[in-house]
C-alpha positions as CSV (number, residue, x, y, z in Angstrom):
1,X,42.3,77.0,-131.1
2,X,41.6,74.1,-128.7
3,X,42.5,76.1,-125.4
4,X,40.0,78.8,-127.1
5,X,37.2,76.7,-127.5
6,X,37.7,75.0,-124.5
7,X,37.8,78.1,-122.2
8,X,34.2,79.3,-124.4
9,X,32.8,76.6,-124.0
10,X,31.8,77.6,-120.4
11,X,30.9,80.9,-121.6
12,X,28.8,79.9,-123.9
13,X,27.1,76.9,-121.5
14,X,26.5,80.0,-119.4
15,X,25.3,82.0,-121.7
16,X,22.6,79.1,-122.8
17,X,22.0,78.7,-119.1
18,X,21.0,82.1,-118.8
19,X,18.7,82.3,-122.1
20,X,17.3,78.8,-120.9
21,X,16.7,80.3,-117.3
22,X,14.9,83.4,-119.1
23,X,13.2,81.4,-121.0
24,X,11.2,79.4,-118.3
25,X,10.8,82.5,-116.4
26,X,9.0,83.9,-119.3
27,X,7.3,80.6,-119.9
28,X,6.2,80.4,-116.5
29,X,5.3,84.3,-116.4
30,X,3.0,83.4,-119.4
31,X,1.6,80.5,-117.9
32,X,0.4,82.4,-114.9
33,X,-1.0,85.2,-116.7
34,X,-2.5,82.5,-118.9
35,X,-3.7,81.1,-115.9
36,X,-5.2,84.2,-114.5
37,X,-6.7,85.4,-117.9
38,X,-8.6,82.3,-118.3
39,X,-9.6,82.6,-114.8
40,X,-10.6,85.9,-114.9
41,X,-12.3,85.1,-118.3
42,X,-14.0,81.9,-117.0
43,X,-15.8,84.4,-114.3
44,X,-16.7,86.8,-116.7
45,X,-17.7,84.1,-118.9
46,X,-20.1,82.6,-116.7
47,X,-21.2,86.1,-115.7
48,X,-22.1,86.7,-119.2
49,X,-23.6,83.1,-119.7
50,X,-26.2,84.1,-116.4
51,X,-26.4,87.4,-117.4
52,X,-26.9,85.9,-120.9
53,X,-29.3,83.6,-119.8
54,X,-31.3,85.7,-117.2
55,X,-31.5,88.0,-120.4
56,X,-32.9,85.1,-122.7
57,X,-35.0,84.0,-119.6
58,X,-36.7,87.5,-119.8
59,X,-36.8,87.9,-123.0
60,X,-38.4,84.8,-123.2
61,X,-41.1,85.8,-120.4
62,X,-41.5,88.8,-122.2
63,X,-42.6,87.1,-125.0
64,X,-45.1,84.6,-123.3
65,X,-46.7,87.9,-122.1
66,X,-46.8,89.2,-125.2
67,X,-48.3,85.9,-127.2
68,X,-50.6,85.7,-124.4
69,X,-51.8,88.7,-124.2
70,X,-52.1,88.9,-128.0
71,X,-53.9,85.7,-127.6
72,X,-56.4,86.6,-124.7
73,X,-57.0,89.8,-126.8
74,X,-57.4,88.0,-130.4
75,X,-59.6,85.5,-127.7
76,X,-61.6,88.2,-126.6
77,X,-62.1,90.2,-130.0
78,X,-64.2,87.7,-131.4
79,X,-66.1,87.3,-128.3
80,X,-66.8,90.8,-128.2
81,X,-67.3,91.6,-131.8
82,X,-70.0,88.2,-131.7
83,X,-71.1,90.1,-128.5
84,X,-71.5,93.3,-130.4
85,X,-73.0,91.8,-133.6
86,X,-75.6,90.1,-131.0
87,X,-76.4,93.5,-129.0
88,X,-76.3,95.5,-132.5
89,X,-79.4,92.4,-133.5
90,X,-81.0,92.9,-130.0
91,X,-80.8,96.6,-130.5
92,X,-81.4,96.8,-134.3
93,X,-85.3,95.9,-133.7
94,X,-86.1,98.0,-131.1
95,X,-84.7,100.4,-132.7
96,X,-86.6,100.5,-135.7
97,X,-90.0,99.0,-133.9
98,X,-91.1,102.1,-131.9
99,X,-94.3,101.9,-130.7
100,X,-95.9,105.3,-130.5
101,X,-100.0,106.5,-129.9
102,X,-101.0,109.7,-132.0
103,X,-104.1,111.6,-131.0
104,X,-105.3,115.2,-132.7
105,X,-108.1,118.0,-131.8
106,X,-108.8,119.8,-134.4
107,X,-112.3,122.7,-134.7
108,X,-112.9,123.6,-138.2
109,X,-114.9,126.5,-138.9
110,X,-116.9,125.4,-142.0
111,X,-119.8,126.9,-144.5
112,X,-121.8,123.6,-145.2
113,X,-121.6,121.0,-142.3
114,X,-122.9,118.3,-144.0
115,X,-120.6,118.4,-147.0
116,X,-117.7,119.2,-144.7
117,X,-119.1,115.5,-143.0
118,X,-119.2,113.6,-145.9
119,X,-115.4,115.3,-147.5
120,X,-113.9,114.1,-143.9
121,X,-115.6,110.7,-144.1
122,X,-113.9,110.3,-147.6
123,X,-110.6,111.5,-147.3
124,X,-110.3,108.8,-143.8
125,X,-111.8,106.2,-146.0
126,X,-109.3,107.0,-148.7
127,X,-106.7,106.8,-146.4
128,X,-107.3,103.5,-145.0
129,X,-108.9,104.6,-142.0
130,X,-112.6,104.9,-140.7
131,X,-115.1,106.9,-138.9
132,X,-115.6,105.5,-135.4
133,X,-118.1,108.0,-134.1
134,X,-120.2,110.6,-135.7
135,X,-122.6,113.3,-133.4
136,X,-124.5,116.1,-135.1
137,X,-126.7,118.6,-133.7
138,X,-129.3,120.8,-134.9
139,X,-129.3,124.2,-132.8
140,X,-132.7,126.2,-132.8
141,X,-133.5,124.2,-135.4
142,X,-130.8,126.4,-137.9
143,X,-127.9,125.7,-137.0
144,X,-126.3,122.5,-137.0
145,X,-122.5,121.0,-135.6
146,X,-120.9,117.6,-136.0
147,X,-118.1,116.2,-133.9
148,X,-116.4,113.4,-135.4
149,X,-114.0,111.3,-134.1
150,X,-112.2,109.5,-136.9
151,X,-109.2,106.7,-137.2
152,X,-106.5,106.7,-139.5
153,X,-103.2,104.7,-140.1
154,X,-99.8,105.9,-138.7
155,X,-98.3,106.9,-141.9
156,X,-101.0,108.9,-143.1
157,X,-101.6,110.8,-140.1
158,X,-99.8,113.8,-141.0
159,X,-101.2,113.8,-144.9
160,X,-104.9,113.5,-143.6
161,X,-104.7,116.1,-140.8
162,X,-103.2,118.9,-143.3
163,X,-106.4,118.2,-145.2
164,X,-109.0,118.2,-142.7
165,X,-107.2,121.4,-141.2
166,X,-107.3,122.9,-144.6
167,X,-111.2,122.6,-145.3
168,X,-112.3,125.3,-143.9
169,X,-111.5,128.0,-141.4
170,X,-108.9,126.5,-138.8
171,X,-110.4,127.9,-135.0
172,X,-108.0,125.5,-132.5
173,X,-105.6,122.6,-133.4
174,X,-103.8,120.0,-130.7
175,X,-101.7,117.2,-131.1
176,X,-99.7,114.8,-129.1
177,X,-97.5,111.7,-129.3
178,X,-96.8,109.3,-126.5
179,X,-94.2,106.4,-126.8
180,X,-95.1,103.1,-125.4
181,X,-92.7,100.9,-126.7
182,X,-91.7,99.5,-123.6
183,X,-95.1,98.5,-122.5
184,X,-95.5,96.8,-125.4
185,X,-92.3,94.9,-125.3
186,X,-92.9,94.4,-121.3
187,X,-96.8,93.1,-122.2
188,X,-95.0,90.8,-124.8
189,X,-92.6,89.2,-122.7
190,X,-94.9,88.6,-119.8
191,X,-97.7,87.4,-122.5
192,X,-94.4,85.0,-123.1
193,X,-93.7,84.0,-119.7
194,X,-97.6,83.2,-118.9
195,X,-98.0,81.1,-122.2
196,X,-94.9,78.9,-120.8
197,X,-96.6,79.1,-117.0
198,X,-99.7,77.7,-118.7
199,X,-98.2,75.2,-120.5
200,X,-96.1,73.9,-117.7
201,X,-99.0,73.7,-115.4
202,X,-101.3,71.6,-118.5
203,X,-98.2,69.1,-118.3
204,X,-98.6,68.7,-114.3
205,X,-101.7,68.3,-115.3
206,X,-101.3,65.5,-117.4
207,X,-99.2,63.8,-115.1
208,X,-101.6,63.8,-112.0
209,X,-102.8,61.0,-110.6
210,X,-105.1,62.1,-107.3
211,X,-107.9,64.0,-107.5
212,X,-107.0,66.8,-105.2
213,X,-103.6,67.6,-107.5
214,X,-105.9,67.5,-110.4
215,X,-108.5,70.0,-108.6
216,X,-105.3,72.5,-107.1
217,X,-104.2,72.3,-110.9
218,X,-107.6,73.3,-112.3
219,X,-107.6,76.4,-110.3
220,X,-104.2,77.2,-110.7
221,X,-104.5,77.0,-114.7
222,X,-107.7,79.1,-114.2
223,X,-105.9,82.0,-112.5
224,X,-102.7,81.7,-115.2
225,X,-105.6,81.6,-118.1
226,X,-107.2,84.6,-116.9
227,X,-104.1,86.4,-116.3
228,X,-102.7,85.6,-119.9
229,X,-106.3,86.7,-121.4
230,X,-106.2,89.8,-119.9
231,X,-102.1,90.6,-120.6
232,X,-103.5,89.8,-124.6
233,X,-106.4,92.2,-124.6
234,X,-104.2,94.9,-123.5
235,X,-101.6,93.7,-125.9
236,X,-104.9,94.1,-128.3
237,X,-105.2,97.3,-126.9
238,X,-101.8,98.5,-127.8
239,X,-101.6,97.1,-130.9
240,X,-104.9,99.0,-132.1
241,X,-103.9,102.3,-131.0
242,X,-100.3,102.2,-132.2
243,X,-101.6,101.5,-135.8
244,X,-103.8,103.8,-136.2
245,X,-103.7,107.5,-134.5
246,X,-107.3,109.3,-133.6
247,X,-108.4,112.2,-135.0
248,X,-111.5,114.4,-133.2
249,X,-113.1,116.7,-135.6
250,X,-115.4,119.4,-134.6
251,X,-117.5,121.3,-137.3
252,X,-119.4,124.4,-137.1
253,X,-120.6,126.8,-139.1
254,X,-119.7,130.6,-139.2
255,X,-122.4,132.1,-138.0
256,X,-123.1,129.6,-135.3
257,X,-123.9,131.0,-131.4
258,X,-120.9,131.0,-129.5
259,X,-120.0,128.7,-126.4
260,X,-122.8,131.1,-124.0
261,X,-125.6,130.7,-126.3
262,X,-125.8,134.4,-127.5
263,X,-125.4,135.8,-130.7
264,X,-122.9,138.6,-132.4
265,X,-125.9,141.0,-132.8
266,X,-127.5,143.3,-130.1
267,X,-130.5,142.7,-129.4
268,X,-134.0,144.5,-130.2
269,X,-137.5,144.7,-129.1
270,X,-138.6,141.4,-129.8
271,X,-135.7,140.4,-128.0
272,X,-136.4,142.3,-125.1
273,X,-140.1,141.8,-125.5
274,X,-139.0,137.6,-125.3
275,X,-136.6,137.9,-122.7
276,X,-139.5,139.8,-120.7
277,X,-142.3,137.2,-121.1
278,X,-140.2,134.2,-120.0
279,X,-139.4,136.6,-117.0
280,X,-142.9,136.6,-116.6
281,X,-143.5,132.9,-116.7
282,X,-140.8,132.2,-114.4
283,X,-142.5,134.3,-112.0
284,X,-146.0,132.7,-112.2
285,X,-143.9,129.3,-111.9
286,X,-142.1,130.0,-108.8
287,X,-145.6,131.6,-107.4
288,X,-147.4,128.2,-108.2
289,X,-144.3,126.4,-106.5
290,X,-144.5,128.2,-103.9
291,X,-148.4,127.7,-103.5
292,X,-147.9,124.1,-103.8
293,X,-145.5,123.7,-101.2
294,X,-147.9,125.9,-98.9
295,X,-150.5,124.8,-99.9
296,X,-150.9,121.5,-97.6
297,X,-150.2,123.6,-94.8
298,X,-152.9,126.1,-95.8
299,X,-155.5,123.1,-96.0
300,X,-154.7,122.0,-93.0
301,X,-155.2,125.6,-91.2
302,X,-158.2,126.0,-92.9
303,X,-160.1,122.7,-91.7
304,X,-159.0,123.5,-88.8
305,X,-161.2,126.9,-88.6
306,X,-164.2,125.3,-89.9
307,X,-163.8,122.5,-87.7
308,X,-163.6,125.2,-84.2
309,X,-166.8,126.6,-85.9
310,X,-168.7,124.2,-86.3
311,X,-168.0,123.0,-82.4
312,X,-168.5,126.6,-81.3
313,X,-172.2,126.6,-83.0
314,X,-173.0,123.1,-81.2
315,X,-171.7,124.5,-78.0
316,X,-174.4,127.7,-77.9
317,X,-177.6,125.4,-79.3
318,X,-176.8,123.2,-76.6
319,X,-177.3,125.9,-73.7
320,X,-180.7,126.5,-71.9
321,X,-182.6,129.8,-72.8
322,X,-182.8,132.7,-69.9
323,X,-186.0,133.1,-68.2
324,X,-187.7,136.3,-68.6
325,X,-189.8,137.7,-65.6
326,X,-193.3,138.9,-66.1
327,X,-193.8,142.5,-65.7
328,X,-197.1,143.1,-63.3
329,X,-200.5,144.1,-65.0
330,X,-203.6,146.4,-63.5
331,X,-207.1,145.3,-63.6
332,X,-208.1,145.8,-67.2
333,X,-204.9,143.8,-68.4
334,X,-202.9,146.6,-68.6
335,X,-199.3,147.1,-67.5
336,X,-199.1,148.9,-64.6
337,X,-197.2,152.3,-64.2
């Protein structure tokens, strides 16, 4: 039993050697790979953490980009809406403040024109307007026209010209519409600018102290005051023929001459008989022009005759008479043979 376990002893040191030997091999094995692993994952850590980070870092950008581009836009959407609201107010008014001038021609055909006169006159009147000139004419002395020329308000331009169209027969009808809404707001604005001019200069005035600034001034608000007077009369100017449209009216009666003066029926002896006589006239007027303008020049001629006469007549009194001879006598006083 001892010589046994003595001569295993060995054997079994041995053996423990060997297991022991293994088992640091292995240990060591395992701490290099541990080694290497947590190398290797140290580098791909740290890959991952940049990557990680250049990722975040991005990320991060991306969303600066974003707030601030959300922000400039949110920035710039009020503007522009405040921007739009203003332009949509600027644009609102001119919009809706057109400035137009209305004129009309209209040639009526009528039975009565006086009555046709005073319905016109009364439906203008009714319709706020007026009657700013009135012509009639009498035509050999039986017929008679009226041309009217009448103003109404804007609004009732169409209403009023339906009705004066519609009293009688309609011979001719023109109309025409001209937009001047930006003269009117270009005469405003510089009626603007001028009043501020003006009022700029009145303060220099104020303020001078020599007599030759005050005098330069003087003429200077002169010119500015007559330009600004003028820029409001045409502003007056505007204003009255935007507000109320013009309306010419002519009125005639149906069996008026025509535009040449002749009538629609042929014409008879009296006619012929008329037409002759003032032929005649016209000829023994043109004759008596014609002897007038001669007529200096036939004067003249004439005393010019009588004159050459009258010399010619002096001339032979003047000369001495021939002598006649004596023809010889006989003894008893007789002519001799």
């Amino acid at each position: 039993m001892d010589v046994e376990s003595r001569s295993g002893r060995p054997f079994v040191r041995a053996r423990a050697a060997l297991v022991a030997g293994s088992r640091a091999r292995a240990a060591l094995v395992a701490g290099s790979l541990g080694l290497l692993l947590a190398v290797g994952g140290c580098g791909a850590s740290g890959d991952s953490m940049d990557s990680g980070a250049k990722a975040a870092r991005g990320e991060a950008a991306a969303r600066e980009g974003l707030s601030d581009e959300g922000g400039a836009a949110a920035s710039a959407a009020p503007g522009e809406r405040s921007d739009d609201k203003a332009a949509g107010k600027k644009a609102a008014p001119k919009a809706g403040a057109s400035h137009v001038i209305r004129t009309a021609t209209l040639s009526v055909e009528v039975k009565s024109v006086p009555k046709a006169v005073a319905a016109a006159r009364g439906v203008v009147e009714g319709a706020g307007g007026l009657v700013a000139t009135e012509n009639t004419e009498r035509l050999d002395d039986t017929y008679e026209t009226s041309h009217l020329v009448l103003r109404v308000p804007q609004e009732r331009f169409q209403e009023v010209l339906r009705e004066l169209a519609g009293s009688g027969k309609l011979l001719s009808r023109t109309s025409n519409a001209k937009d001047v809404t930006d003269r009117v707001v270009d005469v405003e604005s510089r009626i603007s600018t001028q009043r501020a001019s003006v009022a700029r200069v009145r303060e220099l005035m104020d303020r001078a102290e020599k007599i030759s600034d005050v005098v330069a001034l003087e003429g200077e608000l002169s010119s500015r005051q007559s330009d600004l007077e003028s820029l409001l009369a045409q502003q007056a100017s505007l204003k009255d023929r935007t507000s109320l449209a013009t309306i010419t009216l002519d009125l005639t009666p149906p069996d008026a001459p025509g535009d040449d003066g002749s009538e629609d029926e042929d014409p008879g002896f009296l006619d012929a008989l008329g037409g002759g006589w003032d032929a005649f006239v016209t000829m023994l007027r043109w004759i008596a022009v014609a002897f007038g303008a001669a007529f200096p020049f036939l004067l003249t001629a004439a005393l010019a005759v009588v004159a050459w006469r009258v010399l010619r007549k002096r001339g032979a009194a003047r000369r001495p008479a021939p002598a006649v001879a004596a023809a010889p006598t006989g003894k008893d006083g007789a002519p001799a043979s």
